[in-house]
KOLKEKE-75547 format. One record per residue (C-alpha): y, z, x; residue number from 0. Coordinates in Angstrom, 2 decimals, always signed. Each point is the difference from the previous one (the first is absolute). Layout:
BEGIN
       Y       Z       X num
       Y       Z       X NUM
...
% end
This chain:
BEGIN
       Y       Z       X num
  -11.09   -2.28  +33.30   0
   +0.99   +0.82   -3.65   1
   +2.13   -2.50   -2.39   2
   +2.67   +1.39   -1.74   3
   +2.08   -2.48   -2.70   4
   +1.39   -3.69   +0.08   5
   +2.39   +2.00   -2.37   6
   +1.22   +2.21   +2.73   7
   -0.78   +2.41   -2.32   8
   +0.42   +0.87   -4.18   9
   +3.03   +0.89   -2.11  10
   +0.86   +2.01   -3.01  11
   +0.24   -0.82   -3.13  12
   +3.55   -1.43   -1.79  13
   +1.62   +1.77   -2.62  14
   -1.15   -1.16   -3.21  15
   +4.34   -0.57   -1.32  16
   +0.17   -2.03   +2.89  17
   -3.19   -1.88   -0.82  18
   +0.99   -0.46   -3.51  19
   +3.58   -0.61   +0.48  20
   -0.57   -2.95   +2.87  21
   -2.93   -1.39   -1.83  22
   -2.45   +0.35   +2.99  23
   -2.79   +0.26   -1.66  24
   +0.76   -3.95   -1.23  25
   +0.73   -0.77   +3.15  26
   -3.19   +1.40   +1.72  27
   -1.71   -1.83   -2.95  28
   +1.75   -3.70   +1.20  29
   -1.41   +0.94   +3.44  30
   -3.27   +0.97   -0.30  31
   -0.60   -2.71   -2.93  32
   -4.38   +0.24   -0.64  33
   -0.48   +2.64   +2.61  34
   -0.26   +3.31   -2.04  35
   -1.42   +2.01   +3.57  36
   +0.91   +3.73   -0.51  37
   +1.39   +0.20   +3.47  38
   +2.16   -2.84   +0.21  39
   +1.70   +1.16   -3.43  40
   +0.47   +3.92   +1.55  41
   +1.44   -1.85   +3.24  42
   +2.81   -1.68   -1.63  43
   +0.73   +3.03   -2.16  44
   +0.18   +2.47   +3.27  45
   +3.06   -0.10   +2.71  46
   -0.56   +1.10   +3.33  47
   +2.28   +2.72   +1.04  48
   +1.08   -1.10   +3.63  49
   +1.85   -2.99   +1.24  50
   -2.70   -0.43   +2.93  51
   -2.51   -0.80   -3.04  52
   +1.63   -2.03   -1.31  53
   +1.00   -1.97   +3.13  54
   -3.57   -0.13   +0.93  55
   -1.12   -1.57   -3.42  56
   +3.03   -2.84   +0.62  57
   -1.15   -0.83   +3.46  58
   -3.45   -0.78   -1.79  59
   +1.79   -2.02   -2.44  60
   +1.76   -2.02   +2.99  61
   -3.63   -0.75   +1.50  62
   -1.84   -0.95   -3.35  63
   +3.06   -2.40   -1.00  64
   -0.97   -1.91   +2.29  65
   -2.81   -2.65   -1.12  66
   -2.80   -0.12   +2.86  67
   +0.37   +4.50   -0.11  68
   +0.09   -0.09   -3.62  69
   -3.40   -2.54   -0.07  70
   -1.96   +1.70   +2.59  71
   +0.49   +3.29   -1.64  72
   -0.27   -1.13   -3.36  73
   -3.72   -1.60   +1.29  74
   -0.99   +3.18   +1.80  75
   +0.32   +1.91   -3.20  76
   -2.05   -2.53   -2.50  77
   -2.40   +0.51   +2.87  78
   -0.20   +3.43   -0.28  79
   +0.43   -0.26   -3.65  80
   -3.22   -2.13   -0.20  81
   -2.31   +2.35   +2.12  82
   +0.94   +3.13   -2.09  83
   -1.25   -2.46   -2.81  84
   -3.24   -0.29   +1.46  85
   -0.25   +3.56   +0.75  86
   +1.01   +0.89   -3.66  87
   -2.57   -2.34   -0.92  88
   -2.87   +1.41   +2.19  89
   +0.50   +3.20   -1.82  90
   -1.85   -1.33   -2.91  91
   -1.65   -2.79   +0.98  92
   -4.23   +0.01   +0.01  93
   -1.28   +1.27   +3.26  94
   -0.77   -2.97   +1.99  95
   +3.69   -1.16   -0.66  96
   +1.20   +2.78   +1.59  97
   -0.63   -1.19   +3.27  98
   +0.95   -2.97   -0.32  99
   +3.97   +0.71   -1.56 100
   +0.35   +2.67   +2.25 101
   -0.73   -2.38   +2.99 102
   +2.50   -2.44   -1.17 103
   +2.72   +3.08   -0.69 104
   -0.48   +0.25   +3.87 105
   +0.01   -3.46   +0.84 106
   +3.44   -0.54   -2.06 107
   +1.94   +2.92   +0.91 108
   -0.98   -0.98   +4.38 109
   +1.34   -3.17   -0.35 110
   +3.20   +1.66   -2.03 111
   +0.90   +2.34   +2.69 112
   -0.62   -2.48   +2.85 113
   +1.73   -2.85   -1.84 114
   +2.65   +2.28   -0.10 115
   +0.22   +1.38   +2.75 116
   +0.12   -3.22   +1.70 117
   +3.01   -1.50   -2.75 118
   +2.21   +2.68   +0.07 119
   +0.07   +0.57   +4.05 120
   +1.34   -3.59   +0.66 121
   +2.47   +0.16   -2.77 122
   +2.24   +2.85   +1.49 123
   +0.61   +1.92   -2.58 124
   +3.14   +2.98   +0.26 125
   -0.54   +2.34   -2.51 126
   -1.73   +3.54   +1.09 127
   -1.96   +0.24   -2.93 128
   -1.83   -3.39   +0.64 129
   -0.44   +0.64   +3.80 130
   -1.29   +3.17   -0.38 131
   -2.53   -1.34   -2.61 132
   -0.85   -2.98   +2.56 133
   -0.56   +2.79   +2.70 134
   -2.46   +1.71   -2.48 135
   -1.99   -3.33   -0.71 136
   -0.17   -0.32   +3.89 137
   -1.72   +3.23   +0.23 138
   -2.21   -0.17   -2.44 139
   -0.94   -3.91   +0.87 140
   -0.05   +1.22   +3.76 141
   -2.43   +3.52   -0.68 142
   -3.26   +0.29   +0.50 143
   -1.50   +0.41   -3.69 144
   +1.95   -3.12   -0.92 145
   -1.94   -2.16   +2.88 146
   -2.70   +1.87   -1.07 147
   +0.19   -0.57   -3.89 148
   +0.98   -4.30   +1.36 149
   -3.16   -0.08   +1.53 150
   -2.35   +1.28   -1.99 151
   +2.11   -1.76   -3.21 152
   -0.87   -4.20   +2.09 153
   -3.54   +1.71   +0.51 154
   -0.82   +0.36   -3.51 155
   +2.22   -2.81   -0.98 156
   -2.52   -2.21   +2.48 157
   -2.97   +1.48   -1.73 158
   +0.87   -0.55   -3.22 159
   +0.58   -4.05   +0.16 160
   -3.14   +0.00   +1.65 161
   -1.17   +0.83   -3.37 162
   -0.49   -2.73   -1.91 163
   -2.81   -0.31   -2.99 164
   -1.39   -1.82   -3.19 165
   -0.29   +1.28   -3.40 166
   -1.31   -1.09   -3.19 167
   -0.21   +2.27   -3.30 168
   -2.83   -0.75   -2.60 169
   +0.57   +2.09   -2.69 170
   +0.98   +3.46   +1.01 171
   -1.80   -0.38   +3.23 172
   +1.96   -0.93   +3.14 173
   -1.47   -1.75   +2.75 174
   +1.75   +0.70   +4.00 175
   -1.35   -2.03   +2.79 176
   +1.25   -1.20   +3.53 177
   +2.26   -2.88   -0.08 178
   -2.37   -2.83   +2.23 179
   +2.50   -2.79   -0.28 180
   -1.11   -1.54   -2.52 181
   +1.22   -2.21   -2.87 182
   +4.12   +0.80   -0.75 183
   +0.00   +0.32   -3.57 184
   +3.93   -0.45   +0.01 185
   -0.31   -3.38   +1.29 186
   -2.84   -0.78   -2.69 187
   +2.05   +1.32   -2.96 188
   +3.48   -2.31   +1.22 189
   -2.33   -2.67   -0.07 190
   -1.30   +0.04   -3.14 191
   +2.97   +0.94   -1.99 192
   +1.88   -2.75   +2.63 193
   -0.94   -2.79   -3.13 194
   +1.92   +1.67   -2.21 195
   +3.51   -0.06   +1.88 196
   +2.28   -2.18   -1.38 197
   +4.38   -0.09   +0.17 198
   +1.26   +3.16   +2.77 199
   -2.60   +1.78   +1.80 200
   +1.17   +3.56   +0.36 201
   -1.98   +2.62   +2.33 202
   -0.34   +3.39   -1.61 203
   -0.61   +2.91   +2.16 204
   -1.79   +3.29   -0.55 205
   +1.60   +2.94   +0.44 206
   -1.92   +3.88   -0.12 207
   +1.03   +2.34   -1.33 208
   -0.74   +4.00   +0.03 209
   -1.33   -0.26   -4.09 210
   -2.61   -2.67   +1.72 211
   -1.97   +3.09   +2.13 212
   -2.25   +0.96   -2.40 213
   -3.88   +1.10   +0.04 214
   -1.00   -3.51   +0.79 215
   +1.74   -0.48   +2.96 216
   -1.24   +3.43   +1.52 217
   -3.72   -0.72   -1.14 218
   +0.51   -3.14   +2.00 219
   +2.12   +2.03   +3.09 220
   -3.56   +2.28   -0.06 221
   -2.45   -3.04   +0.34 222
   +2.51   -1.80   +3.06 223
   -0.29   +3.79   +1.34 224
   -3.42   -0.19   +0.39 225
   -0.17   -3.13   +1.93 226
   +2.51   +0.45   +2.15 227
   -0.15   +3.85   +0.76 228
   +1.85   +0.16   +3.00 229
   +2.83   -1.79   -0.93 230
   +0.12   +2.48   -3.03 231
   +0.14   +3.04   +2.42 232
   +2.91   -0.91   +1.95 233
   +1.89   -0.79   -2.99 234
   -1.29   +3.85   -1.47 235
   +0.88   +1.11   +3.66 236
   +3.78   -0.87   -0.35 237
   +0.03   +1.23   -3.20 238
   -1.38   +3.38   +0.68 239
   +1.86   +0.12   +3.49 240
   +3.36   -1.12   -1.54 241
   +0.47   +2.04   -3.75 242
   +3.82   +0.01   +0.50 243
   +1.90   -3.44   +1.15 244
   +3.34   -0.02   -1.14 245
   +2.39   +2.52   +2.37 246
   +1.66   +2.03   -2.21 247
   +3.46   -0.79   +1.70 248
   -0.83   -3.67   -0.51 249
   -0.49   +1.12   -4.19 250
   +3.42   +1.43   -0.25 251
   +1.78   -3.00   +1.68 252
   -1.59   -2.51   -2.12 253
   +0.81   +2.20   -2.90 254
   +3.91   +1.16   +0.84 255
   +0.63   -3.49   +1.43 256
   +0.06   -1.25   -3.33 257
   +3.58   +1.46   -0.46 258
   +1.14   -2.37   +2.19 259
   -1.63   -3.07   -0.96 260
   +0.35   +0.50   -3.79 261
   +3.62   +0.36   +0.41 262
   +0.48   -2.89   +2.38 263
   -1.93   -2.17   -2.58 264
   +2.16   +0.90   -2.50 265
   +3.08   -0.89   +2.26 266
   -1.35   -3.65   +0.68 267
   -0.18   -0.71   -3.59 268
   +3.81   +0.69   -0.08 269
   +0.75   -1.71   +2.79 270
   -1.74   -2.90   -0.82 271
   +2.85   -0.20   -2.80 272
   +3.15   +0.29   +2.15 273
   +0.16   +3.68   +0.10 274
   +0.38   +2.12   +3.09 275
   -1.68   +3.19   +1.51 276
   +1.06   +1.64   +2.98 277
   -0.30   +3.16   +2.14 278
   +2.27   +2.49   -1.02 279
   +2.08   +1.66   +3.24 280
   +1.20   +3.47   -0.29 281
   +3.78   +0.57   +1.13 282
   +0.91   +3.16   +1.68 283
   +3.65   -0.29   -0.58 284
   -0.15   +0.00   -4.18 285
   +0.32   -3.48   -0.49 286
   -1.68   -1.91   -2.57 287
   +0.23   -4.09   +0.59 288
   -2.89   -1.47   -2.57 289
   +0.39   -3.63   -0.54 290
   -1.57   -2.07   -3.07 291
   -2.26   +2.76   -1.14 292
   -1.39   -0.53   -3.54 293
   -2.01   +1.09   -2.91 294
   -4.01   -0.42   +0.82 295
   -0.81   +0.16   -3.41 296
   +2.62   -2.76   -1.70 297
   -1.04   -2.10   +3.61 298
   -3.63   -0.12   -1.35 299
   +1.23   -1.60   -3.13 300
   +2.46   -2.16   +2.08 301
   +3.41   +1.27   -0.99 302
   +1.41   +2.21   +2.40 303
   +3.67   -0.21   +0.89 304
   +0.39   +1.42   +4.24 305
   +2.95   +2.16   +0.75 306
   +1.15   +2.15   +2.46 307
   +1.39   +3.36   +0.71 308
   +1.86   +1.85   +3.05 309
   +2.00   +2.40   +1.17 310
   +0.64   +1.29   +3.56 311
   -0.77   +3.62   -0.77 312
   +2.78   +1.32   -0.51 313
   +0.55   -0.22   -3.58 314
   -3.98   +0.51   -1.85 315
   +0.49   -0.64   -3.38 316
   -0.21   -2.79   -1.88 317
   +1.51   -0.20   -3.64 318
   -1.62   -2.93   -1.91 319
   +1.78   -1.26   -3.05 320
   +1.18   -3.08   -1.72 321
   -1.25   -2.21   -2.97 322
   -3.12   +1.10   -2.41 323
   -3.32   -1.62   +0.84 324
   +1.46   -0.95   +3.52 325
   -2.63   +1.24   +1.98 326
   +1.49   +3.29   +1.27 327
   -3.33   +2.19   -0.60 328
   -2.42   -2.95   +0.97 329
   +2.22   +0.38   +3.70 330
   -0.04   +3.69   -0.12 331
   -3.93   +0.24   -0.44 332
   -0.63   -3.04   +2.35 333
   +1.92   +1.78   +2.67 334
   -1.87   +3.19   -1.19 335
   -3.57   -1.99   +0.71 336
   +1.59   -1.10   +3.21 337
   +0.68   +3.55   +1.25 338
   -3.60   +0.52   -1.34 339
   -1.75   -2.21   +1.76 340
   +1.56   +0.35   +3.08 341
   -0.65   +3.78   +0.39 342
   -3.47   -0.98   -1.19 343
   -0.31   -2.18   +3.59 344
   -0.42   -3.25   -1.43 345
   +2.17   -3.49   +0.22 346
   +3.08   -0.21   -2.57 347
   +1.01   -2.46   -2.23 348
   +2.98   -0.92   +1.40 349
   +0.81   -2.68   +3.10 350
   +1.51   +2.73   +2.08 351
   +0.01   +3.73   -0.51 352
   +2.01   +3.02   +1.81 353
   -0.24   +3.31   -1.49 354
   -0.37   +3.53   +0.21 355
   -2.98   +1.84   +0.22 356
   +0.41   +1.57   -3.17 357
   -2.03   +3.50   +0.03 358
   +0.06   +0.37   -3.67 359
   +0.49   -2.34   -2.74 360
   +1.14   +0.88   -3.57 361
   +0.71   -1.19   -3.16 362
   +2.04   +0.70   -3.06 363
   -0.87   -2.57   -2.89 364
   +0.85   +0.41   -3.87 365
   -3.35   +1.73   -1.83 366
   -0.32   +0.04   -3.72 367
   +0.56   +2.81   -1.90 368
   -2.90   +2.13   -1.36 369
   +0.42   +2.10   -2.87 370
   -2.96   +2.21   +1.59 371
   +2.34   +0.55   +2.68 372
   +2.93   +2.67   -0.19 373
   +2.63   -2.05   +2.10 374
   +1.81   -2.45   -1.43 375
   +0.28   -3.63   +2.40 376
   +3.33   +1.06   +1.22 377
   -1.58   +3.50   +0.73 378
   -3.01   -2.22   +1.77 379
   +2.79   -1.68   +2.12 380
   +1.90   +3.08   +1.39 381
   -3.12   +1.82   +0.44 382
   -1.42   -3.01   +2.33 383
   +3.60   -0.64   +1.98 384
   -0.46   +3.62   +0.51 385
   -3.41   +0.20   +1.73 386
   +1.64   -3.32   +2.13 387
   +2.79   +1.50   +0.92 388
   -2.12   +3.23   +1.41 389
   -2.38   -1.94   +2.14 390
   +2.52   -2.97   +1.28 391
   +0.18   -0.33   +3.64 392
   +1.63   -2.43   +1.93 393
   -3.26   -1.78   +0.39 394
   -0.38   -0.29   -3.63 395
   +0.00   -3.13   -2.42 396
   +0.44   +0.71   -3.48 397
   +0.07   -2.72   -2.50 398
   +1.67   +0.53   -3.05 399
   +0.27   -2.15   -3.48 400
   +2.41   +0.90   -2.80 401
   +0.22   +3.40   +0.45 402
   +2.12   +1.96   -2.58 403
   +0.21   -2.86   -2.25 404
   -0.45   +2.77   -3.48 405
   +3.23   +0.95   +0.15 406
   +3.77   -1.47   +0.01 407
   +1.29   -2.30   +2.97 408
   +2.39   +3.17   +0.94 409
   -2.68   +2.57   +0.35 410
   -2.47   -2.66   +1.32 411
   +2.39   -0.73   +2.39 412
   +0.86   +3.86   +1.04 413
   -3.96   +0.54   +0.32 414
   -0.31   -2.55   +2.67 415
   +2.83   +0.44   +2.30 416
   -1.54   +3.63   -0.08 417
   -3.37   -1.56   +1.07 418
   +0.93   -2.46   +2.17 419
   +2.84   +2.38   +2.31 420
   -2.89   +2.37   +0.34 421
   -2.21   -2.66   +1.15 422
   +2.60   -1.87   +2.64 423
   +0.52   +3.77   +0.92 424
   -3.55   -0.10   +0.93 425
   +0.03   -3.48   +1.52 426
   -2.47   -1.00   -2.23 427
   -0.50   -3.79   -0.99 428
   +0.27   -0.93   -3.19 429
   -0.50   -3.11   -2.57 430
   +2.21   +1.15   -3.23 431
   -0.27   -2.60   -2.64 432
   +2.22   +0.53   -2.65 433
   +2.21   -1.04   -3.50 434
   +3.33   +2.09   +1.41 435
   +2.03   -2.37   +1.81 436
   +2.21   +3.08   +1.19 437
   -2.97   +1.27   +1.79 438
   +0.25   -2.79   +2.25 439
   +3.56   +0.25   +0.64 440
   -1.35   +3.78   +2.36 441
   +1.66   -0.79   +3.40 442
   -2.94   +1.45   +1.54 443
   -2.27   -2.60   -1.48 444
   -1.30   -3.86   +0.51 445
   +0.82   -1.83   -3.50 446
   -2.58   -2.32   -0.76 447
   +0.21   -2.74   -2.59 448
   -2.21   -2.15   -2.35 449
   +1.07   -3.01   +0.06 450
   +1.00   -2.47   -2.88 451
   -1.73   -4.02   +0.19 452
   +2.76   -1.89   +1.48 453
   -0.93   -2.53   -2.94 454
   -0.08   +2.12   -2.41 455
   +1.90   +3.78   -0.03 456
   -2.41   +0.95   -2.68 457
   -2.93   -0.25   +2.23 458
   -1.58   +1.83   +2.66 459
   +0.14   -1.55   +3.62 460
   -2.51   +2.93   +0.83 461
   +2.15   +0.46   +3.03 462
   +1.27   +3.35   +0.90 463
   +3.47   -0.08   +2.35 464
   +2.24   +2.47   +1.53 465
   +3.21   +0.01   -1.76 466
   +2.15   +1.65   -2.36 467
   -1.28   +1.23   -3.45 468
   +0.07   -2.55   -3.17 469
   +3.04   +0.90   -2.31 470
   -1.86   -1.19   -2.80 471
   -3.94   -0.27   -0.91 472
   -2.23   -2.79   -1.14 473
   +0.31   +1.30   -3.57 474
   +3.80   -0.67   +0.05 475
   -0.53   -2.96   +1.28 476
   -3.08   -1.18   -2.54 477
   +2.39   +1.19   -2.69 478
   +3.05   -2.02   +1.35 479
   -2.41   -3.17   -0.24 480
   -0.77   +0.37   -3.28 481
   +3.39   +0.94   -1.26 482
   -0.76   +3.58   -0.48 483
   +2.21   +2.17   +2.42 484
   +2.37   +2.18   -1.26 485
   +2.88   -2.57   +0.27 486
   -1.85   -2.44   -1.96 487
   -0.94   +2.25   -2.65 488
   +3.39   +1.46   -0.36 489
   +0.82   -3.78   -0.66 490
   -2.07   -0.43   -2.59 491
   +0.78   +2.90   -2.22 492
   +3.64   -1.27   +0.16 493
% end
């Protein structure tokens, strides 16, 4: 029986606009925090292609959210972890080590599988890609080179605590003879320091480590050898019997797991401050019904503002506009990120989440202009609204920010009501965030709007409603408050 993927099986990787334009690459960066593992990175940078994938990854998600699935497997893999520690260790460790770290390797990864074997079949997990692993353990744990490999592992284990020995160096000469029970030197050096005590008496344990195998110890592993031959040769017989321990479907699990528990990590954190994560459902019908979603990155520093969006299908695109520094491309990009991550197969930040699976996701963000380049930023724009429009679908999300923005309000205005008829021609769903008010006022279109503080209308409330576009901006009203609109300056030249 062959192992496949806990992933259900890889993706491809994102375009790099989309990466840039939705910040991902920040994102993945919150997630994975320390962990810098090549294939975590490439995993959330790759979406699978089918909605079956996908499914299969959020089913895993539903089992590891839970706390006893989510601690067993998390175990099973330090396990794991720890015995292809020993083995890397054994690699260049002196001779006589050898033995010994491959024999604990062995030891390690046994009780791993059978540990978890026995943890995960009386928790009843759902998901097909943790059954199917569980039915893998049980072969292996249940075939005959594992019993094999068990017994011979407690046979050599037995033989080497029968091992036990005195030393004493003089010099550069070391001295190895049978332990006879005789004096503990432990108990004679606690007594004689014991006069010295005085205030808290604190216990301070030893702990080895792989820098401590050096010469010495294996000049002293070759004089225990001697005395105590056989027990030597049925720890060299399971290592000679036994050169590879770790199934190689057991290796990829413990490594592709990761995904999962990295990412569900990262989600605690969050939701050990109030926020929510959830699993995304897909809607067949073209609604989208996402409640309380937010912005991952401002949520690590501790200000993000939830909102919502929806729409029963039938109308796809959403016109975002109202006040400056309201939040309208923080909501366009967290939505982007949402759409990201859900496609990715992972829980959303959000308390409730119904969308589309989107097949493609684009984006259409302002760039700077490059004198190397020979389009101007306007040129940049039409060129990218162009490509959009040509690959749009009716599966197809495309985030857009301040498109057309070089130009004046009138042609700005022509150039997307061009764009965005060709896209709700296509049925495509899009985020259009935007200075034109007039765009906004498209009866084919959901009008967004960035809300003013109620306490203060010169403030951002950060929260984005439906309703009808602003008739004025926050620059009017800045320059009302300080007695600088056009009225009040037309007062004081009179």
């Amino acid at each position: 029986m062959s192992y496949k993927s806990i992933l259900g099986s890889r993706g491809v990787k994102v375009d790099e606009h989309v990466l840039y334009d939705l910040r991902i690459r920040e994102l993945v960066n919150e997630i994975l925090g320390r962990e810098r593992d090549e294939l975590l990175w490439n995993l959330f940078l790759e979406h699978p292609n089918s909605l079956d994938v996908v499914i299969y990854r959020l089913m895993c998600f539903r089992d590891l959210m839970r706390e006893d699935v989510y601690m067993a497997v998390k175990r099973f893999v330090e396990k794991v972890r720890e015995a292809v520690d020993y083995l890397e260790m054994e690699k260049d460790a002196h001779e006589p080590h050898k033995l010994g770290l491959h024999l604990d390797a062995a030891l390690i990864y046994i009780d791993a599988l059978e540990t978890f074997y026995g943890e995960i079949s009386s928790l009843g997990v759902e998901s097909e890609g943790l059954k199917s692993f569980l039915s893998y353990v049980e072969g292996i744990i249940h075939s005959r080179f594992f019993k094999a490999m068990k017994e011979k592992a407690v046979e050599a284990k037995k033989a080497r605590d029968r091992i036990r020995i005195r030393v004493r160096i003089v010099g550069d000469r070391i001295h190895v003879w049978r332990f006879n029970e005789g004096e503990d030197l432990s108990k004679i050096i606690e007594e004689l320091f014991a006069r010295f005590r005085g205030g808290e008496e604190r216990r301070v344990r030893y702990i080895p480590t792989s820098s401590g195998l050096s010469h010495i110890h294996a000049a002293i592993l070759e004089g225990a050898f001697k005395f105590f031959r056989s027990e030597y040769e049925a720890i060299e017989r399971f290592y000679k019997e036994f050169p590879k321990i770790i199934d190689d479907g057991v290796a990829v699990f413990a490594r592709e797991v990761r995904f999962y528990l990295v990412y569900i990590d990262f989600a605690k954190s969050l939701i050990s401050r109030g926020y929510s994560f959830t699993i995304p459902r897909f809607t067949d019908d073209g609604r989208i019904d996402v409640r309380s979603f937010y912005s991952i990155p401002l949520a690590e520093r501790g200000g993000a503002v939830p909102n919502d969006i929806f729409t029963d299908g039938r109308r796809r695109i959403f016109v975002v506009t109202g006040m400056n520094g309201g939040g309208k491309t923080t909501f366009a990009t967290s939505f982007g990120q949402l759409a990201y991550l859900a496609k990715l197969g992972v829980p959303v930040p959000a308390e409730s989440a119904e969308i589309p699976f989107f097949s493609t996701i684009m984006t259409a963000y302002p760039v700077r202009e490059d004198s190397k380049e020979s389009l101007s930023r306007l040129e940049q724009d039409i060129v990218r609204a162009v490509n959009i429009m040509r690959r749009a679908d009716s599966s197809t999300l495309i985030i857009a920010n301040e498109l057309f923005t070089t130009t004046t309000s009138n042609e700005g205005y022509e150039l997307s009501k061009m764009f965005l008829e060709k896209l709700d021609r296509r049925r495509s769903y899009c985020i259009f965030v935007t200075f034109i008010p007039s765009v906004a006022s498209l009866d084919f279109v959901i009008s967004l709007v960035a809300q003013p503080s109620p306490e203060d209308p010169t403030k951002p409330s950060y929260r984005i409603l439906p309703g009808p576009p602003p008739l004025e901006y926050m620059a009017v009203r800045i320059a009302s408050k300080y007695g600088l609109s056009y009225k009040d300056l037309r007062e004081t030249i009179k």
